[in-house]
C-alpha positions in Angstrom: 10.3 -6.2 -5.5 10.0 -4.3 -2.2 6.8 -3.4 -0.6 6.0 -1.4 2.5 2.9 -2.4 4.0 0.9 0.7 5.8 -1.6 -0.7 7.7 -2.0 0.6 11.9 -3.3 -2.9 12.2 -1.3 -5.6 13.3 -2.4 -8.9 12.1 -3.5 -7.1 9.1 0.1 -5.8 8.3 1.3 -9.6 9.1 -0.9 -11.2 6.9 0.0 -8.7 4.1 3.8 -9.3 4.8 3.2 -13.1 4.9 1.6 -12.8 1.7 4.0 -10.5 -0.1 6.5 -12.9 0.8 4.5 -16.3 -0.2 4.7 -14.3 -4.0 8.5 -14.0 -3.8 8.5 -10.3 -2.8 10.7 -8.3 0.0 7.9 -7.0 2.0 8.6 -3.6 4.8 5.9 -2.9 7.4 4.8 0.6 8.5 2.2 1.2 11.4 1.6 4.6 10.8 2.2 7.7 8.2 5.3 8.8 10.6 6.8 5.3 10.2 6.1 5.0 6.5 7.5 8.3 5.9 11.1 7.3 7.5 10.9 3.7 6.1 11.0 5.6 3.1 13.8 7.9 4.3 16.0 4.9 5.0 15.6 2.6 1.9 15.2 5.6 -0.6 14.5 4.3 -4.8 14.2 0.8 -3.2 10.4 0.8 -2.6 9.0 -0.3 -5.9 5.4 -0.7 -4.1 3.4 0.9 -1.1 0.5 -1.1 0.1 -1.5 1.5 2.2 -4.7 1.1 4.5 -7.1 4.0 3.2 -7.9 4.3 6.8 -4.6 5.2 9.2 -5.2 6.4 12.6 -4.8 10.3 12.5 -4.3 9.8 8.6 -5.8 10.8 5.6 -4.7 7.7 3.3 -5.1 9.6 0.4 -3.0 13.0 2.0 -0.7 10.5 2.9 -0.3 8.8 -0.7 0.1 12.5 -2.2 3.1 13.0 0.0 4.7 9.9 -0.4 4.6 10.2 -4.4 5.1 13.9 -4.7 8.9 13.2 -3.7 8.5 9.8 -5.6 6.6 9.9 -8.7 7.4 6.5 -10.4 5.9 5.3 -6.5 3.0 2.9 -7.1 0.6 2.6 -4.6 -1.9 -0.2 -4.0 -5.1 1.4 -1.2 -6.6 -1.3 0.9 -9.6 -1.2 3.2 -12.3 -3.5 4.1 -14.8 0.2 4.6 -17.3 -0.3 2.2 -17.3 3.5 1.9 -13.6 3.6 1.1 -14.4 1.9 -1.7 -16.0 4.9 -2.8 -13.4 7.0 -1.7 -10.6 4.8 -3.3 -12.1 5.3 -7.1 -11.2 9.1 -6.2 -7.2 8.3 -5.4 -7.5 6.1 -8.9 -4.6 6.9 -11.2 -1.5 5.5 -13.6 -0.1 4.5 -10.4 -2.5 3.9 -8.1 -4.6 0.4 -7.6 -7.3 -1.1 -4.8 -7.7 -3.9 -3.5 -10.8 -4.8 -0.8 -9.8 -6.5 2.4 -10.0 -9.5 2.8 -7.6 -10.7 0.0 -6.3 -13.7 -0.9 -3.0 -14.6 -1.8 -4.3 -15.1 -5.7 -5.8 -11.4 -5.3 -3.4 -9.9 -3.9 -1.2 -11.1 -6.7 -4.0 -10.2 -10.1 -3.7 -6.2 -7.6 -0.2 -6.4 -7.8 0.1 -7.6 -11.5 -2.2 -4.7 -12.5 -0.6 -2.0 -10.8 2.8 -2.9 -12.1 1.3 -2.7 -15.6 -0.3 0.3 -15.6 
């Protein structure tokens, strides 16, 4: 399965990547919406999973979700934010394909979010 990571964060988006790749998946990384958008562009119906920070410099994570699955609705998107008060915000973005999982995550976390989401 192929993931693009979102996160502006660097070590964040490695860890992610590290971990996608630990569970057998093709992880892409994204450091902002611009580069997420033409990641997108470039490997169209490939993406099977987004895993966004809620939190993007300049970013609405939730605008940018919207966007990204109004041209791709079977898109699943997994939030991620270590914000307490994204948690709040995240039970907002909920939906059939949309998950959350709080930062830090494990790799054994990040694999139960990923499980879920794909089952929804």
């Amino acid at each position: 399965m192929k993931v693009l990571v979102i996160d502006d964060h660097q070590t964040v988006r490695q860890m992610a990547t590290k971990l996608l790749a630990c569970l057998g998946h093709t992880p892409l990384e994204a450091r902002d919406a611009a580069e997420a958008e033409a990641t997108l562009d470039r490997h169209p119906d490939q993406v099977d999973v987004v895993l966004m920070d809620l939190c993007l410099d300049g970013t609405d994570g939730g605008a940018l979700a919207r966007r990204l699955q109004s041209s791709r609705s079977e898109l699943r998107i997994l939030f991620m934010s270590g914000d307490g008060e994204d948690v709040f915000a995240a039970r907002d973005l909920a939906g059939p394909r949309r998950g959350f999982i709080e930062k830090p995550f494990s790799l054994k976390g990040l694999s139960v979010a990923l499980e879920g989401l794909l089952t929804r």
